[in-house]
N, CA, C and O atoms as a CHARMM CRD file, in Angstrom:
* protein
*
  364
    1    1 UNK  N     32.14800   5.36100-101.30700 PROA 1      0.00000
    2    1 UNK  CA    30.84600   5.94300-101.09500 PROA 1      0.00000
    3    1 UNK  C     30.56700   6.13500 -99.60900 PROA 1      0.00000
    4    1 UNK  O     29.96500   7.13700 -99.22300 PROA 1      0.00000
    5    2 UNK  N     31.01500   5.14800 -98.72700 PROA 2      0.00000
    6    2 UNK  CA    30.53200   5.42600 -97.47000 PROA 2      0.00000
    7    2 UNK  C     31.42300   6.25500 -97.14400 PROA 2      0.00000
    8    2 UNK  O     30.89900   6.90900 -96.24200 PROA 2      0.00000
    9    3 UNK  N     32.52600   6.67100 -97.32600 PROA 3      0.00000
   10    3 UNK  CA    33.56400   7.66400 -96.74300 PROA 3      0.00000
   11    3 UNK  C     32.61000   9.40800 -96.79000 PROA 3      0.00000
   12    3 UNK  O     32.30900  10.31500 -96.01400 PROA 3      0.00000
   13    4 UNK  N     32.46200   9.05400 -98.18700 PROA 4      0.00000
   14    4 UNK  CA    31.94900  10.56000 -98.42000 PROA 4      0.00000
   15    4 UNK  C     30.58000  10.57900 -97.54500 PROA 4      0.00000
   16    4 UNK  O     30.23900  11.58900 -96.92900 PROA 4      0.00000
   17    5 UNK  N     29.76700   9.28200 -97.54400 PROA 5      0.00000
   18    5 UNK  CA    28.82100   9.61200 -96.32100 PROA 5      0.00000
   19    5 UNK  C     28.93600  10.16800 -95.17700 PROA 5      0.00000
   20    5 UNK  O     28.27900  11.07900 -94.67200 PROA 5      0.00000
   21    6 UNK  N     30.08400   9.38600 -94.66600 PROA 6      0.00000
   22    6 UNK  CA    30.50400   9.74500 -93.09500 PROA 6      0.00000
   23    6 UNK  C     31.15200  11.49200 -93.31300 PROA 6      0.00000
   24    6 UNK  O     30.53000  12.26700 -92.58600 PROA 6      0.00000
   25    7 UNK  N     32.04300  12.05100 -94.00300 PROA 7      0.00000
   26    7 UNK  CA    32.30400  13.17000 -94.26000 PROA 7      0.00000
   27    7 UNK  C     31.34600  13.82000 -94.14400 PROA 7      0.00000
   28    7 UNK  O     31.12800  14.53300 -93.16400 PROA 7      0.00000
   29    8 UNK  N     30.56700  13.69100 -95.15900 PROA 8      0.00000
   30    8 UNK  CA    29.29000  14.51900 -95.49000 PROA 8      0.00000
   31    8 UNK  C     27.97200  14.84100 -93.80700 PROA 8      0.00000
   32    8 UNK  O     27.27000  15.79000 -93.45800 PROA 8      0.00000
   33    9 UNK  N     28.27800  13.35200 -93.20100 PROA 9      0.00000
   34    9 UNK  CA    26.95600  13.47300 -91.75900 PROA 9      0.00000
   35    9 UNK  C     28.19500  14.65200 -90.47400 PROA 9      0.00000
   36    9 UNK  O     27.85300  15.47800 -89.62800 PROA 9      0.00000
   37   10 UNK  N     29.32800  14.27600 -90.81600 PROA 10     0.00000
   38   10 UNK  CA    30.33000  14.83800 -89.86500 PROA 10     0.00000
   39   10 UNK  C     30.03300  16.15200 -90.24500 PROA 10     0.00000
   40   10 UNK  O     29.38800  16.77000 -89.39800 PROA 10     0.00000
   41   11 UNK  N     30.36700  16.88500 -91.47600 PROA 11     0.00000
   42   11 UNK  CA    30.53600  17.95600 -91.46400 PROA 11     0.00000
   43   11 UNK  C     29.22600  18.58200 -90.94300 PROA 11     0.00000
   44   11 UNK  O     29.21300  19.57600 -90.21800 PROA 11     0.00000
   45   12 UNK  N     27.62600  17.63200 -91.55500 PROA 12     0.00000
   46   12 UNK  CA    26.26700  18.19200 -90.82100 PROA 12     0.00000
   47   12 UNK  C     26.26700  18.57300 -89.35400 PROA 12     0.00000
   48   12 UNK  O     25.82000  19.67500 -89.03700 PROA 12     0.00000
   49   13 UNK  N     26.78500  17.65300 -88.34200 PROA 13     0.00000
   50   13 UNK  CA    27.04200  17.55800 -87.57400 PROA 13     0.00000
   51   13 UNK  C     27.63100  18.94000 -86.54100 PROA 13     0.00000
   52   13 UNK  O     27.39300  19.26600 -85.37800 PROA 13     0.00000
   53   14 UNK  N     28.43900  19.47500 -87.55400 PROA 14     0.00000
   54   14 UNK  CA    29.35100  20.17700 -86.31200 PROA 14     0.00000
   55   14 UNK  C     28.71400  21.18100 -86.27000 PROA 14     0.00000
   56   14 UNK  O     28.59700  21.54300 -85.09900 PROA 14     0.00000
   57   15 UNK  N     28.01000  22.12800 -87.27000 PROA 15     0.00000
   58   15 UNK  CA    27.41000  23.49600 -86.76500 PROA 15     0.00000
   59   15 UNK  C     25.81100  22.89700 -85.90700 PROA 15     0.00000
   60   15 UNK  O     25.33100  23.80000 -85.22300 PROA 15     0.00000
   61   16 UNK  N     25.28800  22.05200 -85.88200 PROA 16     0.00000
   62   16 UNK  CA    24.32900  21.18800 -84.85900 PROA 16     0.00000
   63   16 UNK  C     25.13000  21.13200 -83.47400 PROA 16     0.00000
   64   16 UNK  O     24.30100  21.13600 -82.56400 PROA 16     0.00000
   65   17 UNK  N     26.09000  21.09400 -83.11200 PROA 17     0.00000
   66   17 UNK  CA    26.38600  20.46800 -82.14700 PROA 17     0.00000
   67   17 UNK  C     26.90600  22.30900 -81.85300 PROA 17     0.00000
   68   17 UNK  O     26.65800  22.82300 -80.76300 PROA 17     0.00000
   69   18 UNK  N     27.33900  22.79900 -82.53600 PROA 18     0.00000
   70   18 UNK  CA    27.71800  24.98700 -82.18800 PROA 18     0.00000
   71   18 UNK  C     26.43200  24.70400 -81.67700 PROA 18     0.00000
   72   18 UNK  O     26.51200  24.53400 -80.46100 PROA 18     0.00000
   73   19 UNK  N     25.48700  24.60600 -82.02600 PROA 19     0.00000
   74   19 UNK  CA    23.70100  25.53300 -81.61900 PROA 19     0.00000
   75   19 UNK  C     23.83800  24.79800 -80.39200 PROA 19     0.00000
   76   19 UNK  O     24.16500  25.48300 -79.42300 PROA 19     0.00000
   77   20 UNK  N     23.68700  23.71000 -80.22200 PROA 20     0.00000
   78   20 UNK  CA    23.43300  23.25300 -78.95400 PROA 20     0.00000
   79   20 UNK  C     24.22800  23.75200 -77.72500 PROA 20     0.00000
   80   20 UNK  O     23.75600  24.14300 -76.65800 PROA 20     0.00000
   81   21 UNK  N     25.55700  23.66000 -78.09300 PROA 21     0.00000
   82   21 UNK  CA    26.37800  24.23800 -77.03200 PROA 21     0.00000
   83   21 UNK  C     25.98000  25.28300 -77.01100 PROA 21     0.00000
   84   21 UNK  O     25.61700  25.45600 -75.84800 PROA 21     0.00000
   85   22 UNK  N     25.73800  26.42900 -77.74300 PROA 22     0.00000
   86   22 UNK  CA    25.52500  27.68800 -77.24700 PROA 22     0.00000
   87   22 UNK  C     23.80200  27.99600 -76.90000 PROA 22     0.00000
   88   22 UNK  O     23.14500  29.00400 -76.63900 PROA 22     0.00000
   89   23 UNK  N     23.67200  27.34400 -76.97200 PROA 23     0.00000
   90   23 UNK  CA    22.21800  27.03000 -76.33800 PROA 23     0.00000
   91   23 UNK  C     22.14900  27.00500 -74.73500 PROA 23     0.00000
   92   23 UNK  O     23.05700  26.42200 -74.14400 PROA 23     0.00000
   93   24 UNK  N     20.92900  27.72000 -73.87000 PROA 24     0.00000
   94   24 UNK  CA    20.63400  27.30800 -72.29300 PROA 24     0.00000
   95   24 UNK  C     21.00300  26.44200 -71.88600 PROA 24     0.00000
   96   24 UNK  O     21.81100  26.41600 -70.95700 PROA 24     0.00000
   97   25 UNK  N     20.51000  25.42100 -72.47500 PROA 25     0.00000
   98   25 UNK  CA    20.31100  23.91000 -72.36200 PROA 25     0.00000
   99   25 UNK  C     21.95800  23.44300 -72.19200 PROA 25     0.00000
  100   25 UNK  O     22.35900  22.68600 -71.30800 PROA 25     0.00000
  101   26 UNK  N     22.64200  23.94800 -73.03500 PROA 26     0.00000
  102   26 UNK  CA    23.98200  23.90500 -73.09100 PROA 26     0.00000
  103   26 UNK  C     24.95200  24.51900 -72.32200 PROA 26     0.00000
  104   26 UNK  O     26.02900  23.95300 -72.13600 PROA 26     0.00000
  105   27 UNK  N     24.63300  25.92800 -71.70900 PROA 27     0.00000
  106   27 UNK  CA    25.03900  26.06100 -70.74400 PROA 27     0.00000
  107   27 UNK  C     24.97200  25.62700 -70.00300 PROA 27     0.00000
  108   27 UNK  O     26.05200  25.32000 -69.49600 PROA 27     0.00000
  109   28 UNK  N     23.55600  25.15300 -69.17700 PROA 28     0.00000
  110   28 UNK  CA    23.56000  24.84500 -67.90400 PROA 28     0.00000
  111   28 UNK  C     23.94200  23.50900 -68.08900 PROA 28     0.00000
  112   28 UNK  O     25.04400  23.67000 -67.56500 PROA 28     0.00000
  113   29 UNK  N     23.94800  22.33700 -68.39500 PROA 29     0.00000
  114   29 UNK  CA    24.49300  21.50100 -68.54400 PROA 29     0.00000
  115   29 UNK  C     26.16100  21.50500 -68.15600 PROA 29     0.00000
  116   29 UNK  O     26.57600  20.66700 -67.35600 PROA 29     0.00000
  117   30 UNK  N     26.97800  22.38200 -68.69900 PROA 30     0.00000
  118   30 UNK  CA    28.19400  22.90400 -68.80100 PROA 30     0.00000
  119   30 UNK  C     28.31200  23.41400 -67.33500 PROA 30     0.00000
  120   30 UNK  O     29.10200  22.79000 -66.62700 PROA 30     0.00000
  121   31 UNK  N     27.71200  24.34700 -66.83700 PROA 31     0.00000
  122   31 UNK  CA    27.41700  24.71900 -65.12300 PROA 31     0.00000
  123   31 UNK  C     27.26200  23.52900 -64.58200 PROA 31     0.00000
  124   31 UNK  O     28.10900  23.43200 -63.69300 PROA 31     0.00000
  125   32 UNK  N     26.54400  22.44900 -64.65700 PROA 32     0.00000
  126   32 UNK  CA    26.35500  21.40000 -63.53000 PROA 32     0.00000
  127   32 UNK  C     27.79100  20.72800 -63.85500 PROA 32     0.00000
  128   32 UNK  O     28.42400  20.58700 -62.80800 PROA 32     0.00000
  129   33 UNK  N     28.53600  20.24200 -65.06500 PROA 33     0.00000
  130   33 UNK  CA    29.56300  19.85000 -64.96300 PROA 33     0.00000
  131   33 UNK  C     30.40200  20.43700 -64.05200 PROA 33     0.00000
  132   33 UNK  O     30.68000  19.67900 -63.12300 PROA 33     0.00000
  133   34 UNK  N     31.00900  21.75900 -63.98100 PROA 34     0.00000
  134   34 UNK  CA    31.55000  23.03100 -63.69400 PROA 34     0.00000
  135   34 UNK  C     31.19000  22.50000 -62.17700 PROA 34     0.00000
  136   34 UNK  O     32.20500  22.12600 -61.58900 PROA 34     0.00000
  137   35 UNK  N     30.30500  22.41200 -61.61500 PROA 35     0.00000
  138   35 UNK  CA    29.82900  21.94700 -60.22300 PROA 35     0.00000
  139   35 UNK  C     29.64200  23.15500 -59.73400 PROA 35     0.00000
  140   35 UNK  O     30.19200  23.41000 -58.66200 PROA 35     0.00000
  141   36 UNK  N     28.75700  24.27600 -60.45000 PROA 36     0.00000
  142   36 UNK  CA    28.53500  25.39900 -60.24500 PROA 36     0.00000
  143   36 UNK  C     27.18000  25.83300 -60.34900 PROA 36     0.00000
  144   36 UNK  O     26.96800  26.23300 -61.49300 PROA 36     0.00000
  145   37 UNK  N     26.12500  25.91700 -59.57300 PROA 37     0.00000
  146   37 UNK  CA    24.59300  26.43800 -60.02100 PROA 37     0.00000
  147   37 UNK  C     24.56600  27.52800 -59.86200 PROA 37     0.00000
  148   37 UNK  O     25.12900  28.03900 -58.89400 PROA 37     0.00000
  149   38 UNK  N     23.61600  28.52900 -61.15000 PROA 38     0.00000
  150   38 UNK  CA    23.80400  29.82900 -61.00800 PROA 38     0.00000
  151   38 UNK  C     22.71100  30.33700 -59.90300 PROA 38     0.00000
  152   38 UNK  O     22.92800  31.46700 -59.46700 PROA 38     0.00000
  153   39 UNK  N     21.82400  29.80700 -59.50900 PROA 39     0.00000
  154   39 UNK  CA    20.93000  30.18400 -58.22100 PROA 39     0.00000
  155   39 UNK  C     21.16000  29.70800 -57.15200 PROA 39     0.00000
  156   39 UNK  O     20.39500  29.42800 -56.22900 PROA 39     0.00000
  157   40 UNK  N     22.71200  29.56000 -57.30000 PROA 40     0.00000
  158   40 UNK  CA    22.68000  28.70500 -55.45900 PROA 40     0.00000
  159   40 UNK  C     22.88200  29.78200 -54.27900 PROA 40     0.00000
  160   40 UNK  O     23.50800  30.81100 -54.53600 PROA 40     0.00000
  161   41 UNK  N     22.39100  29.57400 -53.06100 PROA 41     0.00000
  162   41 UNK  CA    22.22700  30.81800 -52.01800 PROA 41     0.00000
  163   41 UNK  C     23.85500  31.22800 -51.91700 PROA 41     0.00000
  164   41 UNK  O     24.87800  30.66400 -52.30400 PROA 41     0.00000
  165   42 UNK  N     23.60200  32.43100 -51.23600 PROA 42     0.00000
  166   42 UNK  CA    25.04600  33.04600 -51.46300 PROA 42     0.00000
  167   42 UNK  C     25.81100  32.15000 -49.87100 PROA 42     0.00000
  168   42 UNK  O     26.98200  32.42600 -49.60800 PROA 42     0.00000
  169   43 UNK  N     25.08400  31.18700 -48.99100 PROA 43     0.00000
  170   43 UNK  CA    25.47100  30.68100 -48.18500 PROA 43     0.00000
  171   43 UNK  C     26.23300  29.89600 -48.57400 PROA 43     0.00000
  172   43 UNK  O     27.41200  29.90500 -48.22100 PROA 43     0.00000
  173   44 UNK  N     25.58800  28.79300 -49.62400 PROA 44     0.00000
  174   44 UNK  CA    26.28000  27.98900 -50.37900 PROA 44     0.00000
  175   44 UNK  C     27.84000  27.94200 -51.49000 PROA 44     0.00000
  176   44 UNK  O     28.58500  27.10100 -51.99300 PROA 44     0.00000
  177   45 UNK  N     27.65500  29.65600 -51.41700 PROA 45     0.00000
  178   45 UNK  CA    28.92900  29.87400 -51.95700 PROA 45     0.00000
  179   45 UNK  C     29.88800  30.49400 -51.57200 PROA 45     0.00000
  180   45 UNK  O     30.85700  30.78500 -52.27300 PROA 45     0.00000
  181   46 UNK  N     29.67000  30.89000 -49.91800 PROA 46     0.00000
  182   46 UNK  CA    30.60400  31.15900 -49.44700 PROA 46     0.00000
  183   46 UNK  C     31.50800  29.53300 -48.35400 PROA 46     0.00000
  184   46 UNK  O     32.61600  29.23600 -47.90500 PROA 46     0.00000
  185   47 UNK  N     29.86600  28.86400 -48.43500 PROA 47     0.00000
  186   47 UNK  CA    31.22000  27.56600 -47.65900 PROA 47     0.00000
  187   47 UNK  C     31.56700  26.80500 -48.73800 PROA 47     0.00000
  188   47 UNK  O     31.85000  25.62900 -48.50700 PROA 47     0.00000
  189   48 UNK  N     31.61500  27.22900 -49.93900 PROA 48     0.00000
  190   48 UNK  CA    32.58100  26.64500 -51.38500 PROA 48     0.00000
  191   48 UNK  C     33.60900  27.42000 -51.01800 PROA 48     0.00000
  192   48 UNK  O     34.49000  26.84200 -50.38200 PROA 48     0.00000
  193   49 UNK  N     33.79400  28.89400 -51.29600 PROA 49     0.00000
  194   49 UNK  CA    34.74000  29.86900 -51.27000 PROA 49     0.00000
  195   49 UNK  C     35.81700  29.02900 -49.66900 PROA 49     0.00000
  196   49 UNK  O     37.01100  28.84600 -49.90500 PROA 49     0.00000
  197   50 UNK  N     35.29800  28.62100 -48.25800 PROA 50     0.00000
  198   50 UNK  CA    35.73200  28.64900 -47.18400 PROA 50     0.00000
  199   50 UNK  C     36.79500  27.11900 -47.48600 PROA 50     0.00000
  200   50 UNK  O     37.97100  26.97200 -47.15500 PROA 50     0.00000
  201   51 UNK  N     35.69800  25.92100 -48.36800 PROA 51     0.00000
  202   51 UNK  CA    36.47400  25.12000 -48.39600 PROA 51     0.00000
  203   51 UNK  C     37.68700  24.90200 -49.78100 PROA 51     0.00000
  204   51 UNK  O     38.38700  23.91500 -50.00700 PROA 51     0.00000
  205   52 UNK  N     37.62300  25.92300 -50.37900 PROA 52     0.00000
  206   52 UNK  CA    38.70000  26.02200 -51.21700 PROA 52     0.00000
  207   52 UNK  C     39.82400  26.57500 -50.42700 PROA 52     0.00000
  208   52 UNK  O     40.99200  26.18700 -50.44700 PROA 52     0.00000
  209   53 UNK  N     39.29700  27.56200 -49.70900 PROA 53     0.00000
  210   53 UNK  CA    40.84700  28.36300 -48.87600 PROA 53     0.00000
  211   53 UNK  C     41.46200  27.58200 -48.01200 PROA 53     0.00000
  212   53 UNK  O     42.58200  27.62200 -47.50300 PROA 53     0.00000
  213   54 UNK  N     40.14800  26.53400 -47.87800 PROA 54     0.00000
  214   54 UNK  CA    40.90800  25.19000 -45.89200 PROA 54     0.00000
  215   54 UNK  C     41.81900  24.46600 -46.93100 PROA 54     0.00000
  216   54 UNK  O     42.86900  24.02400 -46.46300 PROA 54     0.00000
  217   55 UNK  N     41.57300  24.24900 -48.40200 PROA 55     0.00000
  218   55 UNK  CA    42.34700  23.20800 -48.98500 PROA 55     0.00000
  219   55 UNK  C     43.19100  23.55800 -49.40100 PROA 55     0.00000
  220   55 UNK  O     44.09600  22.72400 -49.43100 PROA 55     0.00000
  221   56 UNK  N     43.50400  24.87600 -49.96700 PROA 56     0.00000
  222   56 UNK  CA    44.68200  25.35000 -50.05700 PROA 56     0.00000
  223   56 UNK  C     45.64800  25.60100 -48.95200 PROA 56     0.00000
  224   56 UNK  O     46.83300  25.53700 -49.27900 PROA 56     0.00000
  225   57 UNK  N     45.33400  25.91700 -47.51800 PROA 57     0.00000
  226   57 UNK  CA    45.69400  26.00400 -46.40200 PROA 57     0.00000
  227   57 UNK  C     46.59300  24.82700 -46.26200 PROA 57     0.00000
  228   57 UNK  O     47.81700  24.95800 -46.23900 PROA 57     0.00000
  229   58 UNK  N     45.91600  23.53600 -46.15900 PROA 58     0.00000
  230   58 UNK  CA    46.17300  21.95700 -45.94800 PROA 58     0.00000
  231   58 UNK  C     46.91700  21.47300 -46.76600 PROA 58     0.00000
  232   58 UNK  O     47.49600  20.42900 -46.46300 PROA 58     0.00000
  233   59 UNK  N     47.13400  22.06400 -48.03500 PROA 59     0.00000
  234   59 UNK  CA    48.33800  21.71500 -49.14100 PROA 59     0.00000
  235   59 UNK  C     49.54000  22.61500 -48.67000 PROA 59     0.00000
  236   59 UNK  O     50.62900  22.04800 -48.75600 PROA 59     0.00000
  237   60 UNK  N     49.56000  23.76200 -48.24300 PROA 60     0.00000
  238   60 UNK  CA    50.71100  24.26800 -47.96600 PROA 60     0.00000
  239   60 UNK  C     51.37600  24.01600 -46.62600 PROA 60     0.00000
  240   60 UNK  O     52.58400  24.15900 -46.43700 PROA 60     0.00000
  241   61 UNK  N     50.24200  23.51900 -45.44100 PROA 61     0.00000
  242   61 UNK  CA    50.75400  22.63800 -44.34700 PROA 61     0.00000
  243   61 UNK  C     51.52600  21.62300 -44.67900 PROA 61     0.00000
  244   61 UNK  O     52.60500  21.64600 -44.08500 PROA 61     0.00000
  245   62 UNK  N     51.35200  20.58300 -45.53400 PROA 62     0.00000
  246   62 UNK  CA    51.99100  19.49300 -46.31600 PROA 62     0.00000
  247   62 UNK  C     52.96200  19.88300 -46.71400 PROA 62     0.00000
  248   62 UNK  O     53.89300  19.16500 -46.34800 PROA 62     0.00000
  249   63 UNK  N     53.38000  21.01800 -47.54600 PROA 63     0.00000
  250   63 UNK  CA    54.88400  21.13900 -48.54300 PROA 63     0.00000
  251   63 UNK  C     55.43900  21.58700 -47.19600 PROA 63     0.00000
  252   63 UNK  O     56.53200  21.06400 -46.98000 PROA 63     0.00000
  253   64 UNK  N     54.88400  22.65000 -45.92100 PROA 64     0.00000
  254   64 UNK  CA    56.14200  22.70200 -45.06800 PROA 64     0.00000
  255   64 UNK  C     56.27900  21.48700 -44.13800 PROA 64     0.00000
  256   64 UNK  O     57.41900  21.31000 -43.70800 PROA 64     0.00000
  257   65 UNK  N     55.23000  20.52100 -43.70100 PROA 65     0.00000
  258   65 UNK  CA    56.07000  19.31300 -43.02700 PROA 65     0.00000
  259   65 UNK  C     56.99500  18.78200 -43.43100 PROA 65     0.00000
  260   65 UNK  O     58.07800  18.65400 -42.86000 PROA 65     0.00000
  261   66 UNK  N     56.54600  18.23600 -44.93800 PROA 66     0.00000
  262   66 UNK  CA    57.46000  17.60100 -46.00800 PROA 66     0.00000
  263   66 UNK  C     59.10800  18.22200 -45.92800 PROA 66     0.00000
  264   66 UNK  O     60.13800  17.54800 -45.91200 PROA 66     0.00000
  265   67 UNK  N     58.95800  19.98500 -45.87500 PROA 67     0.00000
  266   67 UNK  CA    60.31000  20.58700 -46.14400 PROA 67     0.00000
  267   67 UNK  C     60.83600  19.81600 -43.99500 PROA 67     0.00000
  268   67 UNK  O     61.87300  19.36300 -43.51100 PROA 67     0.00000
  269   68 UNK  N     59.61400  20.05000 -43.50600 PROA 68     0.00000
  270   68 UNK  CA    60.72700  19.78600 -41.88200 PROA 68     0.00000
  271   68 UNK  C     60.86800  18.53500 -42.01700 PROA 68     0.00000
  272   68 UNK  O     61.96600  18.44100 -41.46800 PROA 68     0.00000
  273   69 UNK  N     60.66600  17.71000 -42.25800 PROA 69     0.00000
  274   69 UNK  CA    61.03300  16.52900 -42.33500 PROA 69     0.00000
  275   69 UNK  C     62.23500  16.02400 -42.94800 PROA 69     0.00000
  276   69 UNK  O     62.90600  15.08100 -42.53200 PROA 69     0.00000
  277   70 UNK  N     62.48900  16.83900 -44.13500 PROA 70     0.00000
  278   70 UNK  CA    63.77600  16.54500 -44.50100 PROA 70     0.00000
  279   70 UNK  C     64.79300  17.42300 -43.78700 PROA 70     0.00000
  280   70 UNK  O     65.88000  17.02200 -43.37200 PROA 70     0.00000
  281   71 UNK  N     64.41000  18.43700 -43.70700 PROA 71     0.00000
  282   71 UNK  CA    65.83500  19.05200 -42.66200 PROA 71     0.00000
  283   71 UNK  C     66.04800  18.27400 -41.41800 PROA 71     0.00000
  284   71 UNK  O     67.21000  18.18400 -41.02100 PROA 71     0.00000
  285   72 UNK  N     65.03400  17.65500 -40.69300 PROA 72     0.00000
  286   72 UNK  CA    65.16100  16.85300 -39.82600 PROA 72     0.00000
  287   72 UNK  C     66.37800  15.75800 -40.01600 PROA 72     0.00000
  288   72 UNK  O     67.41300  15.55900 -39.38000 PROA 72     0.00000
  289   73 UNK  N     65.93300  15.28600 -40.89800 PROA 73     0.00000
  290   73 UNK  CA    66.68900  13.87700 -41.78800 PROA 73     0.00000
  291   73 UNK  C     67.80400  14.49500 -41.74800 PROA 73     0.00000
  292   73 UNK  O     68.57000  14.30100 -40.80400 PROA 73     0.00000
  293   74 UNK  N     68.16200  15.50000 -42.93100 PROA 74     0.00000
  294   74 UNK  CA    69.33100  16.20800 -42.68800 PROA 74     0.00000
  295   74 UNK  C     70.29000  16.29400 -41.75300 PROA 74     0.00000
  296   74 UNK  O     71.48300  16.00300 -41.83200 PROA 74     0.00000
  297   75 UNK  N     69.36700  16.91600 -40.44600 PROA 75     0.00000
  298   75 UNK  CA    70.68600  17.55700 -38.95400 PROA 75     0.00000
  299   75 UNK  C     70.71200  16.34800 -38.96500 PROA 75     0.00000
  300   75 UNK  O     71.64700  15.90300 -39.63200 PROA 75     0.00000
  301   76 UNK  N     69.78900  15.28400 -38.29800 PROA 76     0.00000
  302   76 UNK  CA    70.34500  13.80600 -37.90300 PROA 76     0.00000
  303   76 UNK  C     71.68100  13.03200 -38.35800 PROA 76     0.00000
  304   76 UNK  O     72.51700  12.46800 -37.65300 PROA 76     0.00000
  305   77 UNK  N     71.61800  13.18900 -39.84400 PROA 77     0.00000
  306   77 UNK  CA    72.64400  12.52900 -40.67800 PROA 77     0.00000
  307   77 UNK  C     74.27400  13.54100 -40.28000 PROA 77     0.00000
  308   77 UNK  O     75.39500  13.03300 -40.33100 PROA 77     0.00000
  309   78 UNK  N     73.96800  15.14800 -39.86900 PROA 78     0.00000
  310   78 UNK  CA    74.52000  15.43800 -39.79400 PROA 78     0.00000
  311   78 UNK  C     75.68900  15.47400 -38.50200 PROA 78     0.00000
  312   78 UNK  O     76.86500  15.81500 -38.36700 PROA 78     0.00000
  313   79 UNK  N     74.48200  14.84800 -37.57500 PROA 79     0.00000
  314   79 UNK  CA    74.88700  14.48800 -36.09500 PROA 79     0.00000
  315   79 UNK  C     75.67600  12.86600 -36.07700 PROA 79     0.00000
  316   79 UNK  O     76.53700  12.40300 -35.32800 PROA 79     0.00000
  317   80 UNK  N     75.12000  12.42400 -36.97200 PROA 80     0.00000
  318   80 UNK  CA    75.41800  10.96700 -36.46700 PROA 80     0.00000
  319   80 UNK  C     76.58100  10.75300 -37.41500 PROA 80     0.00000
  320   80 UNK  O     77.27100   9.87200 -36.90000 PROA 80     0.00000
  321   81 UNK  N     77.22100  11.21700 -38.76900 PROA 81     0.00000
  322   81 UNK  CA    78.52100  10.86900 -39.39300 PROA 81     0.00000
  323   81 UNK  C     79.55700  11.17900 -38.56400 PROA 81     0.00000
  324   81 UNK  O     80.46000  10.34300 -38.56600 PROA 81     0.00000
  325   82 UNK  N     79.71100  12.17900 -37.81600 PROA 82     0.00000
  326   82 UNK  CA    81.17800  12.34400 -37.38400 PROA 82     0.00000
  327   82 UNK  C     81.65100  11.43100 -36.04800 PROA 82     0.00000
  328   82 UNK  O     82.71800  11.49600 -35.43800 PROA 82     0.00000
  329   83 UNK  N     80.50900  10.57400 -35.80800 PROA 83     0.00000
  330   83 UNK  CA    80.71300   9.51400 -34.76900 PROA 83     0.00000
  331   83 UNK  C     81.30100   8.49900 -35.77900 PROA 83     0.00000
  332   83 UNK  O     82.39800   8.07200 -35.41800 PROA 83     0.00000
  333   84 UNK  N     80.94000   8.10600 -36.71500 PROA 84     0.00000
  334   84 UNK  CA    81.18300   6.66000 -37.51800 PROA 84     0.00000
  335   84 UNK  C     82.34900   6.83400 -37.98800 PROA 84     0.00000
  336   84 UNK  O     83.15900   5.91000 -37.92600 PROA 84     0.00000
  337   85 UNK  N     82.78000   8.39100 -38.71600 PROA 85     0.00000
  338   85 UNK  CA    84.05500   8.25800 -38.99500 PROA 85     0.00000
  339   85 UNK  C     85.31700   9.07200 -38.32400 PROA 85     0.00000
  340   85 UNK  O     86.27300   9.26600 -39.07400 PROA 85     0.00000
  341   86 UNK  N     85.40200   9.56000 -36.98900 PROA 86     0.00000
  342   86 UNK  CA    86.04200   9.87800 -36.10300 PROA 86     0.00000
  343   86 UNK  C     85.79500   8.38100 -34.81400 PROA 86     0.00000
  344   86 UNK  O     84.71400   8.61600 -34.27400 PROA 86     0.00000
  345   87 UNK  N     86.04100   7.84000 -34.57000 PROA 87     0.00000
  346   87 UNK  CA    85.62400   6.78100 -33.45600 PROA 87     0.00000
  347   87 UNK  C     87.00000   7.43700 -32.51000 PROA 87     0.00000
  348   87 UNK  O     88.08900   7.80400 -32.95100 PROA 87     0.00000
  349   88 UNK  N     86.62900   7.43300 -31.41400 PROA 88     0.00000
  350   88 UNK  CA    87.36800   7.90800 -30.36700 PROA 88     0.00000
  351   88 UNK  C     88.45500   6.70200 -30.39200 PROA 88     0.00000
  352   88 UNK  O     88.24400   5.49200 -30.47700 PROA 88     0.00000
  353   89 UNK  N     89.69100   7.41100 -30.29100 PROA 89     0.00000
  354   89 UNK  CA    91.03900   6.70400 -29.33600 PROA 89     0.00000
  355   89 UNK  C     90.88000   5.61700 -28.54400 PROA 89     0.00000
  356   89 UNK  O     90.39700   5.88300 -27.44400 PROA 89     0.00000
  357   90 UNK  N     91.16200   4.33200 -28.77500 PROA 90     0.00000
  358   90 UNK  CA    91.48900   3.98100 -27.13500 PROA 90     0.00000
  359   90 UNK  C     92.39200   3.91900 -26.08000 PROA 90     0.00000
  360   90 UNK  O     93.48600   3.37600 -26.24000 PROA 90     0.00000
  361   91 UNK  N     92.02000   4.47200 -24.89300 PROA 91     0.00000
  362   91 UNK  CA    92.87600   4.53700 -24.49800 PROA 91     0.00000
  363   91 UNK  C     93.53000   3.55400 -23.63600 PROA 91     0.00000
  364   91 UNK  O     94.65600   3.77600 -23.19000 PROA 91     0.00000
């Protein structure tokens, strides 16, 4: 009996919970999540727009240090083996 209760309040449930979401109330709710207001000055959305591009900027600074850093590593290793296994003659 309680199964078919819970079935029965669930299924009430879901076209209640359609209205709401598609409801104002439901949008904007959904917008403040979003971290998006639809009346915000267009000032406000261009230093959103400025700090999305600095952060994308600052992530691709990162993948190329990251890449010089290993080529760095690289020549080094590449400089310093032929000393360890060539050791000069003595004479």
């Amino acid at each position: 009996m309680w199964l078919l209760a819970v079935i029965l309040i669930v299924a009430l449930l879901i076209p209640v919970v359609a209205i709401l979401v598609d409801s104002p109330l439901g949008k904007s709710v959904a917008r403040r999540m979003e971290g998006r207001v639809e009346g915000a000055p267009p000032e406000l959305r261009e230093v959103q727009r400025k700090v999305e591009v600095l952060e994308s900027e600052v992530e691709e600074l990162n993948r190329s240090i990251t890449g010089m850093r290993d080529e760095l590593q690289f020549v080094q290793r590449l400089l310093e083996d032929p000393r360890r296994k060539n050791p000069s003659p003595p004479v």
